[in-house]
N, C-alpha and C positions, 0 to 999 in steps of 0.2 A: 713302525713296529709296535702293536700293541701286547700289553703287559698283563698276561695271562693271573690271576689271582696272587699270590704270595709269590709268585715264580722273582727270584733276585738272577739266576743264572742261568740258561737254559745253553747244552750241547744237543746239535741235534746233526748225526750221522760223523760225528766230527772224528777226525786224522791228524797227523804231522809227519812227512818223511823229512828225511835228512842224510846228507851223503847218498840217496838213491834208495835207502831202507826207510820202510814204519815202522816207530818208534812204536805207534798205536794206530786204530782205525777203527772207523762204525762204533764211535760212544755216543750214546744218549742217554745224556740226564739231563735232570735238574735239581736244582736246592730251591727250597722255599723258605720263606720267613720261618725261626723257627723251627726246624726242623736240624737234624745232620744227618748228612749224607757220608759215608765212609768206602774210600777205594781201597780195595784190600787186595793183593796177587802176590806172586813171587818177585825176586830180585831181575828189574829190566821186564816187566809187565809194562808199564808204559803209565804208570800212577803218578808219576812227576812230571811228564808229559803232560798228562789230561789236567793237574791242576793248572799246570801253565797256561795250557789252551785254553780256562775256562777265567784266567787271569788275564788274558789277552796279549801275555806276553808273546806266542809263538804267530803271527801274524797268518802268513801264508800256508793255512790249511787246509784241508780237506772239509767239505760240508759247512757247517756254519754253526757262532755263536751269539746269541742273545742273550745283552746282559741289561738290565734293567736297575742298575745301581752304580755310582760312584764312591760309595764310602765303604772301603774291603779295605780289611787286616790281613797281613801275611806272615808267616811262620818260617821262611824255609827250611828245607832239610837240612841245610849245612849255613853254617856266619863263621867267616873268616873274623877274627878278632889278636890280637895281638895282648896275649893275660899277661904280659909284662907291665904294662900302660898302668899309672896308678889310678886308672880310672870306677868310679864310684857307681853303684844303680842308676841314681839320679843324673847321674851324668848320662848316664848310657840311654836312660827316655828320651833324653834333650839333643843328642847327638845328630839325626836328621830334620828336624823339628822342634821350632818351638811349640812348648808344651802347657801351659796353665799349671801351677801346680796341685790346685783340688785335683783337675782331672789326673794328675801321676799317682797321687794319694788316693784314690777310689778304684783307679785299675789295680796297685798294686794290694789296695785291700781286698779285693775281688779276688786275685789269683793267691791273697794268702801270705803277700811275703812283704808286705808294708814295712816288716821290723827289720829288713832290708836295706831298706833306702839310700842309708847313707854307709852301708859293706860295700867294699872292693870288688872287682866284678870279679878276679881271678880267685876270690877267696871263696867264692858260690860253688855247694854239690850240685852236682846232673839238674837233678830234681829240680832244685830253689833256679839254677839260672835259666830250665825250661819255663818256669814262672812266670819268669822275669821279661823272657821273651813271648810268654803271650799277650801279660799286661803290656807292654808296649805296640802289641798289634793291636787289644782293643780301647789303648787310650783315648780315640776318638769314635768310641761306642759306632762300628761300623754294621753294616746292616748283611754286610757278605764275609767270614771270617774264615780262612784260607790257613789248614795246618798242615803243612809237610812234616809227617814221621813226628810229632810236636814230645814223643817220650824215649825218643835213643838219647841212648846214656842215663836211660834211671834201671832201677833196678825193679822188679816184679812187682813189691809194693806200692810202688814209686807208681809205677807206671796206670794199677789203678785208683791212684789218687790223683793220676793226671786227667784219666778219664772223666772220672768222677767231676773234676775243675771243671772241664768242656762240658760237662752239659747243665753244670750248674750257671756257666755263661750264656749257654743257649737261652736255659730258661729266665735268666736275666737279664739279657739285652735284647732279646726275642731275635735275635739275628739268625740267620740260616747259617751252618758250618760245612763247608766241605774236607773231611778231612783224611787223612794215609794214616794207613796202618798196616804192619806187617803180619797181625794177629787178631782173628777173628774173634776171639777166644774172649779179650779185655774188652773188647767193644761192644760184644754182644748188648749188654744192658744197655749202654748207653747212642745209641743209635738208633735212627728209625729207618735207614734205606742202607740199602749194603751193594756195590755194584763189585763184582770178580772180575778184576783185567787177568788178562796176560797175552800180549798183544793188542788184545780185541774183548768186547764182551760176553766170557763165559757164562755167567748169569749175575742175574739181580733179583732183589725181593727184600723182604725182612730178612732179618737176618735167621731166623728160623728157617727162612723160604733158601737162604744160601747154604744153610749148615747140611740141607736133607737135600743139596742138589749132587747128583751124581759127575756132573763136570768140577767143582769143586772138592767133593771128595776125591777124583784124579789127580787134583792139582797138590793137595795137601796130606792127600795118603789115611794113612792111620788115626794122625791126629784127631782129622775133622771128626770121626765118631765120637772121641773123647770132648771132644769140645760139644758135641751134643747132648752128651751125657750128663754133663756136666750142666751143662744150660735149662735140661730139662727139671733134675735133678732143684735147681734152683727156682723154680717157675713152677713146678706144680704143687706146693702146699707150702704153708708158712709154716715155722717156728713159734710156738707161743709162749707165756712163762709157765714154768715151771715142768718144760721140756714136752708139752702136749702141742702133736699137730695136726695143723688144720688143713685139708687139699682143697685146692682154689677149686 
């Protein structure tokens, strides 16, 4: 199998059933070095699915996947943890692996929350322990970087300063990112390919290319205009000092 340009993942036609039903079916993408890729749809679109599929975790699927990398970071959507434990940050890097400590010291200055290190894990907001959990995924600078939902449980702010993280990582570890989201809205700026499950693939493109597609506005209704609005709004002229603007 040869390894098309920056290509780190590639799905092509790819499926999962389970109990007799598809979760999802007929995805094609890929992630490239560098780049992020964001699955967006409703609740049970099949977004947790395709990252799994492109993780390799769900084995016997439909179509096929090409992965051209061994070093991927994961995020999931959910970590069962026990916030009784008086366990520390630093502990919690260390806990399936041994770690180096520069490298826990550079992930966790990267995501922000260094001055963490040695707080309790149960003492961490939303925010700080999303962090926390993705300098752990890219402690060992991986080249494929895997985020399920990486900002439930922040708050609006929160969440695009989460954004903002991800692709300050992108552009720092040149790693490709595949990542979930439930809102088109925070990602817009920081993504480059946008794929619409629900089931299957209603569309893909930029995310400009998704906000102005007509199966997507079905999916999201009302909103997806506002979220155009909004997007355009930010994107066709800058702000300059002393309140004069300039259209791009």
């Amino acid at each position: 199998m040869s390894r098309e340009n920056n290509i780190l993942v590639k799905l092509n036609n790819a499926g999962f059933k389970q109990n007799g039903k598809w979760l999802v079916e007929g995805v094609t993408l890929a992630v490239e070095k560098g780049k992020i890729v964001t699955l967006i749809g409703p609740n049970g679109s099949g977004k947790s699915t395709t990252a799994k599929i492109a993780l390799g975790i769900y084995k016997n699927i439909e179509g096929s996947v090409e992965k051209y990398t061994n070093k991927v970071g994961y995020v999931p959507q959910k970590i069962s943890i026990d916030w009784t434990l008086p366990i520390r940050v630093r502990d919690f890097m260390l806990l399936t692996e041994n770690i180096k400590e520069e490298k826990i010291d550079e992930a966790l200055s990267l995501t922000g929350v260094i001055h963490l290190k040695n707080k309790s894990l149960g003492n961490l907001s939303g925010g700080e322990f999303q962090r926390v959990l993705i300098a752990r995924a890219i402690c060992k600078k991986p080249e494929l970087l895997v985020l399920d939902e990486p900002v439930q449980g922040v708050d609006y702010t929160g969440e695009i300063a989460l954004y903002e993280l991800i692709k300050k990582i992108s552009d720092s570890l040149h790693c490709g990112i595949l990542l979930i989201s439930h809102d088109l809205h925070t990602v817009m700026t920081a993504t480059d390919h946008v794929v619409c499950l629900n089931g299957h693939v209603c569309c893909s493109g930029s995310p400009m290319d998704v906000a102005r597609n007509n199966e997507y506005k079905t999916l999201f209704g009302e909103q997806a205009s506002q979220i155009l609005s909004v997007y355009e709004h930010k994107h066709d002229h800058v702000h300059l000092d002393e309140g004069e603007i300039k259209k791009n």
